[in-house]
C-alpha positions as CSV (number, residue, x, y, z in Angstrom):
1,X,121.2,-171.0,-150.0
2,X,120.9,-172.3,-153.6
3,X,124.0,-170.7,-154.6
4,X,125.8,-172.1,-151.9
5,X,124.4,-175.5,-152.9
6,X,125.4,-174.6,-156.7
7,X,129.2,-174.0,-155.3
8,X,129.2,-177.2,-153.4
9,X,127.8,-179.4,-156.3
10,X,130.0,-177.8,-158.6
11,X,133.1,-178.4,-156.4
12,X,131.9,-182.2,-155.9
13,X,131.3,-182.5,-159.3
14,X,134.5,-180.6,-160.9
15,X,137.8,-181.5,-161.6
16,X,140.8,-181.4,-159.5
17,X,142.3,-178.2,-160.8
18,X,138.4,-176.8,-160.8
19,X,138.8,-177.9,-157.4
20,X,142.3,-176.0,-156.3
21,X,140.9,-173.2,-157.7
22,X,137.3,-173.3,-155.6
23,X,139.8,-173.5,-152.1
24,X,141.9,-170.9,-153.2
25,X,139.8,-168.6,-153.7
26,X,137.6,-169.4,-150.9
27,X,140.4,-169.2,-148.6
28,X,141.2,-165.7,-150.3
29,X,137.8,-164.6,-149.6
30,X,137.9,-165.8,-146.0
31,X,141.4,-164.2,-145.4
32,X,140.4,-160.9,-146.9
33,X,137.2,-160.6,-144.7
34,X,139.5,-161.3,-141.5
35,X,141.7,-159.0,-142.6
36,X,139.5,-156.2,-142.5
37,X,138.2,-156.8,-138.9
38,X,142.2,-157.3,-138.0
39,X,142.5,-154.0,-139.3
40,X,139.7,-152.3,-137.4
41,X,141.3,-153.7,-134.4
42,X,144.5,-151.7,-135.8
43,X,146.2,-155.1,-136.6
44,X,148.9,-155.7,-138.8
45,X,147.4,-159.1,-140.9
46,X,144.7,-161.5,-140.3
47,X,145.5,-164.2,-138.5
48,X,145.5,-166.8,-141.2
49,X,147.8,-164.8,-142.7
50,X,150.1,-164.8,-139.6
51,X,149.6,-168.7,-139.3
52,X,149.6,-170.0,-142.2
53,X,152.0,-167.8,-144.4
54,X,155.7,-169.2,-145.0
55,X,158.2,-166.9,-142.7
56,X,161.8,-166.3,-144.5
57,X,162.9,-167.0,-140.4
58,X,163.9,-170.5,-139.7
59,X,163.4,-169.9,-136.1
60,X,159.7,-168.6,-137.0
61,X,159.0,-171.1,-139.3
62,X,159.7,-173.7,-136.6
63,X,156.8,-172.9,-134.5
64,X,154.8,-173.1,-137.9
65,X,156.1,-176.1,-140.1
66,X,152.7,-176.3,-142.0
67,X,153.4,-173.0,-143.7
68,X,155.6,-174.6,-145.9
69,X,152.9,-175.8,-147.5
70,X,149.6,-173.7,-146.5
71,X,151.2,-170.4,-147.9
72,X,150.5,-172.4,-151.2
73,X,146.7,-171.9,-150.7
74,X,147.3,-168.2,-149.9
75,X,147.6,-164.8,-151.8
76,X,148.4,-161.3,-151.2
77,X,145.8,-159.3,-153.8
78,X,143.0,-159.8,-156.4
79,X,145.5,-159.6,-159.3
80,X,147.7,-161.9,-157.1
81,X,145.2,-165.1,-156.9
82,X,143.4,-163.9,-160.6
83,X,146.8,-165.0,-162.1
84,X,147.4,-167.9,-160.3
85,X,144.2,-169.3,-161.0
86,X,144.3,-168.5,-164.8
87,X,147.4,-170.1,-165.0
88,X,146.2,-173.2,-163.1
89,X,143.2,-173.1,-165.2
90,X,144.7,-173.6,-168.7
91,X,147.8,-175.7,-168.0
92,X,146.2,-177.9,-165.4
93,X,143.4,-178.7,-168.1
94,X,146.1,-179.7,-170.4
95,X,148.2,-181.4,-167.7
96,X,145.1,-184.1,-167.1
97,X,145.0,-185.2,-171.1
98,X,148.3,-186.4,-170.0
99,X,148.1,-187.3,-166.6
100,X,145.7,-188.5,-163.4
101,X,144.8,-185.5,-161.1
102,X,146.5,-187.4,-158.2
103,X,149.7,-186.5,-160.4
104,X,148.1,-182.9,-160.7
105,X,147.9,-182.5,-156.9
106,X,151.2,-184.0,-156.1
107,X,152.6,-181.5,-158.3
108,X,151.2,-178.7,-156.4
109,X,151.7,-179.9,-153.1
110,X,155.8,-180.9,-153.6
111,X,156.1,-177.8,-156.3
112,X,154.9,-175.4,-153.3
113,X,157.1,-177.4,-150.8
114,X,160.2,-177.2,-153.2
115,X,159.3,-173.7,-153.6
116,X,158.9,-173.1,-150.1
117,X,162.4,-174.7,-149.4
118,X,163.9,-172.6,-152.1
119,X,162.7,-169.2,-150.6
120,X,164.0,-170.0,-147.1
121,X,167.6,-170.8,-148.5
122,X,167.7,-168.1,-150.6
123,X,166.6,-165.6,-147.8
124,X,169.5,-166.9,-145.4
125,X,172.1,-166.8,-147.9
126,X,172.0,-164.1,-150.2
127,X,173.3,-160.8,-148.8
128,X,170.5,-158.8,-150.2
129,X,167.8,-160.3,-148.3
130,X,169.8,-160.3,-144.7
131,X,168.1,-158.8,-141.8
132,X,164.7,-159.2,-143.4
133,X,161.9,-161.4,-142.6
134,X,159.3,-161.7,-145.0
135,X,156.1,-164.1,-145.3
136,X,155.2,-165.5,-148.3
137,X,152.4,-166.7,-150.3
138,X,151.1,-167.4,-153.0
139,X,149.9,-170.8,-155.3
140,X,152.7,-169.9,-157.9
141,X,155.3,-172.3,-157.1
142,X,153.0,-175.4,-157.5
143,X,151.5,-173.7,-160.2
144,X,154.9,-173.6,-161.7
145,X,155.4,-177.1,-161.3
146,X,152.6,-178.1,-163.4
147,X,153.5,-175.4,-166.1
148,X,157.0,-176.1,-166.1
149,X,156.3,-180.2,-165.7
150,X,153.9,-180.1,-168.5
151,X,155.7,-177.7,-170.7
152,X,159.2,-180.8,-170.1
153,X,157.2,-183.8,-170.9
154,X,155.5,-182.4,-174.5
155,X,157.9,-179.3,-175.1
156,X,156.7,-179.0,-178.8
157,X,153.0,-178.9,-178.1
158,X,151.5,-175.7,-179.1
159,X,149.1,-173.4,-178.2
160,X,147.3,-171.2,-180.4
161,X,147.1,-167.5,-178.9
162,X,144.4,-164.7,-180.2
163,X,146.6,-161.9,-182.4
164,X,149.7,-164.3,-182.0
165,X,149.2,-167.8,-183.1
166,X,150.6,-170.6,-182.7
167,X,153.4,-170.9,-179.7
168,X,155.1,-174.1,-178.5
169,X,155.3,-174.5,-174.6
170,X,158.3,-174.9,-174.1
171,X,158.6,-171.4,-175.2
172,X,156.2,-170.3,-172.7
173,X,158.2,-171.9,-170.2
174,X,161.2,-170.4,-171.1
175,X,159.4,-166.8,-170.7
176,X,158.5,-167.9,-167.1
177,X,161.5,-168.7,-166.3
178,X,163.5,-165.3,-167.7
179,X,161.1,-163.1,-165.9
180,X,161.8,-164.6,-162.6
181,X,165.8,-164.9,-163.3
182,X,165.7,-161.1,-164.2
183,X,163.6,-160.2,-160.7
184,X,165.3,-162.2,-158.4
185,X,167.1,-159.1,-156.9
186,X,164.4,-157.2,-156.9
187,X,161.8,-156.3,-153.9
188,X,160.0,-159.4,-154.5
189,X,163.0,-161.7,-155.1
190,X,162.3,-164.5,-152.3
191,X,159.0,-164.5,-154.1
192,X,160.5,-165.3,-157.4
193,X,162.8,-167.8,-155.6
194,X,159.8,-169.9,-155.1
195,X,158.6,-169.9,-158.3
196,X,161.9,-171.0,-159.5
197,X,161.5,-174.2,-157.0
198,X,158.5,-175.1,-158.4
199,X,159.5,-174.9,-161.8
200,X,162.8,-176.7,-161.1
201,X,161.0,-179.4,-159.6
202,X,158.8,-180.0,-162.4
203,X,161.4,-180.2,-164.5
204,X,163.5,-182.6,-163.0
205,X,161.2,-185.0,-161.9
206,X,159.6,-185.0,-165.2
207,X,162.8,-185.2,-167.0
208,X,164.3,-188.0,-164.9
209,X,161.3,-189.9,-164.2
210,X,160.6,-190.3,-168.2
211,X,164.3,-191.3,-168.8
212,X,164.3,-193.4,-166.1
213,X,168.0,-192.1,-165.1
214,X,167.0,-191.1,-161.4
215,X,164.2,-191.2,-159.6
216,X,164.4,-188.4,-157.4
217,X,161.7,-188.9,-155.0
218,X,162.2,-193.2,-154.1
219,X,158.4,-194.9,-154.2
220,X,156.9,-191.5,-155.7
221,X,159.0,-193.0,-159.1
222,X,155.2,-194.9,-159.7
223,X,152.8,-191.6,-159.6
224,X,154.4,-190.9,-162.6
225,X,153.2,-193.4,-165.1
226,X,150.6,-191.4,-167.2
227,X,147.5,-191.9,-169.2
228,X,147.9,-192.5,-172.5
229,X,147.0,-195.9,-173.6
230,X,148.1,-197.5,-176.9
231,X,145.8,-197.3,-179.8
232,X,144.3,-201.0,-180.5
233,X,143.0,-201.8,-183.7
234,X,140.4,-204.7,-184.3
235,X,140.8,-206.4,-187.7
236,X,137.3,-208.9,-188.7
237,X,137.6,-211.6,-191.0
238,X,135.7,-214.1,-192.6
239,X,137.9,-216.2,-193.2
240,X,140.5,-218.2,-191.5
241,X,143.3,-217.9,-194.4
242,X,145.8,-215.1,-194.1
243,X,149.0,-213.9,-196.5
244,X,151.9,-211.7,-195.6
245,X,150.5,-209.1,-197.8
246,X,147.8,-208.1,-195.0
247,X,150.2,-208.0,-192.4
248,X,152.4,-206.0,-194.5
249,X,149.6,-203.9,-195.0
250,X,148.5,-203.5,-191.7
251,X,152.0,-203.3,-190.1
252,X,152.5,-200.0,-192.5
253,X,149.3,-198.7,-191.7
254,X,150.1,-199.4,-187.8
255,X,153.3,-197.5,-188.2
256,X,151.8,-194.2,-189.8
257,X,149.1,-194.6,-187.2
258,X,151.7,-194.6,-184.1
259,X,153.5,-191.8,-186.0
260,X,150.5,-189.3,-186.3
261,X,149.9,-190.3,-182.6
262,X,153.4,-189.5,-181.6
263,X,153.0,-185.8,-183.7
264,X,149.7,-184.8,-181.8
265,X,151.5,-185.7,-178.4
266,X,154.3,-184.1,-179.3
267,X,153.0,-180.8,-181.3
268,X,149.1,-180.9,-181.2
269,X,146.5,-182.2,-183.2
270,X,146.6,-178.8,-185.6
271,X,150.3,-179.7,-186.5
272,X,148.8,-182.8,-188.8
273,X,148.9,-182.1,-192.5
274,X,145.6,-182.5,-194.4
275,X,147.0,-185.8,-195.6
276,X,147.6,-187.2,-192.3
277,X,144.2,-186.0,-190.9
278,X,142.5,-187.5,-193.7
279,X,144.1,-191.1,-193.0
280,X,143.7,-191.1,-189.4
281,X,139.8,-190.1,-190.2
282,X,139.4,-193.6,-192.6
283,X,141.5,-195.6,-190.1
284,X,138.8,-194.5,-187.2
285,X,136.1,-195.6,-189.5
């Protein structure tokens, strides 16, 4: 019972991608052990499987419109749902410096919904899926909202990888994105058609929403005002007399400031030269 108590403190306690990832897995868990007593009953799947797993048949899917976004919460193997968490863990860590986790979950829920929508076209128009109906699941499509969403708003940031180095996300995003282009005929190919939903979600509503050119989703425009605040400085005086030298002074300093600022959004904090490191340090003193 304590560890039980450990999970549910820790889930209470965690953040909300630490949180995606506790009901994913738990509903893994959950699904795999009815699963198994499906199948000494000589059934086909589980029944949360059968449920709650996006159909490629509209006239299934009907009977079911939940599925469009439960299969989100789903997965179909160990390697499956390790992945998908992974994933979520990393860029959903580096999704919240930038933005609120109620802008982390809408991303998953509408990623997974665009990704759902996607896979149904895609299943009833291409010629090489006709005749077929296949369920799908899977977290990847919201997952590849966030990456993709992310990877749009600070394209230059970089991650340092072990035995790589340093590699800027929207180069990772770009590498997503070819590996699913080059597999959408394959045997999986509905499944990639999800992931591309997601990711094209993110990157529209991202890239329209910051430009302010279209918002895409009407009253949703105000989720996506993010975090970052603008640096204040406070400046003591004993005296009342000023000259335009300190404000000239201050207004230079001010600018540099807003610059290194805009270079760590942008690229990461181990992009700054020595030089700038060393100037933001005395200007936090």
């Amino acid at each position: 019972m304590s560890v039980l108590k450990d999970l549910q403190s820790r889930f209470r306690t965690g953040s909300i991608v630490e949180q995606l990832i506790f009901i994913n897995i738990g509903v893994f868990i959950i699904s795999a052990l009815l699963g198994v007593f499906s199948g000494l009953f000589l059934g086909s799947s589980s029944f949360i499987t059968q449920w709650f797993a996006l159909s490629s048949s509209f006239d299934i899917w009907i009977t079911r419109p939940w599925s469009i976004i439960t299969y989100g919460f789903l997965h179909g193997g160990f390697l499956h749902i390790l992945f998908n968490c992974i994933v979520l863990f990393y860029f959903g860590r580096l999704f919240l410096d930038y933005f609120t986790p109620k802008q982390l979950l809408n991303f998953y829920i509408l990623g997974t919904l665009f990704g759902g929508i996607l896979y149904m076209l895609s299943y009833n128009f291409f010629p090489v899926f006709q005749g077929k109906v296949v369920p799908l699941v899977g977290a990847s499509a919201g997952v590849s909202a966030i990456v993709i969403g992310i990877a749009t708003y600070i394209p230059n940031y970089q991650l340092n990888f072990r035995f790589i180095g340093y590699v800027k996300l929207w180069h990772l995003a770009g590498i997503f994105i070819l590996l699913d282009l080059l597999q959408l005929a394959g045997s999986n190919g509905g499944g990639h058609f999800s992931h591309l939903g997601g990711a094209l979600f993110g990157f529209l509503y991202v890239s329209q929403a910051s430009n302010k050119k279209l918002d895409l989703l009407g009253s949703l425009g105000n989720l996506f005002k993010t975090k970052k605040k603008p640096l204040k400085t406070v400046h003591k005086s004993k005296t009342k007399r000023t000259n335009t030298a300190p404000k000239n002074v201050k207004s230079d300093n001010q600018q540099k400031i807003d610059a290194i600022l805009d270079k760590i959004s942008k690229s990461g904090y181990d992009t700054l030269t020595k030089e700038e490191k060393e100037f933001l340090f005395k200007q936090r003193k």
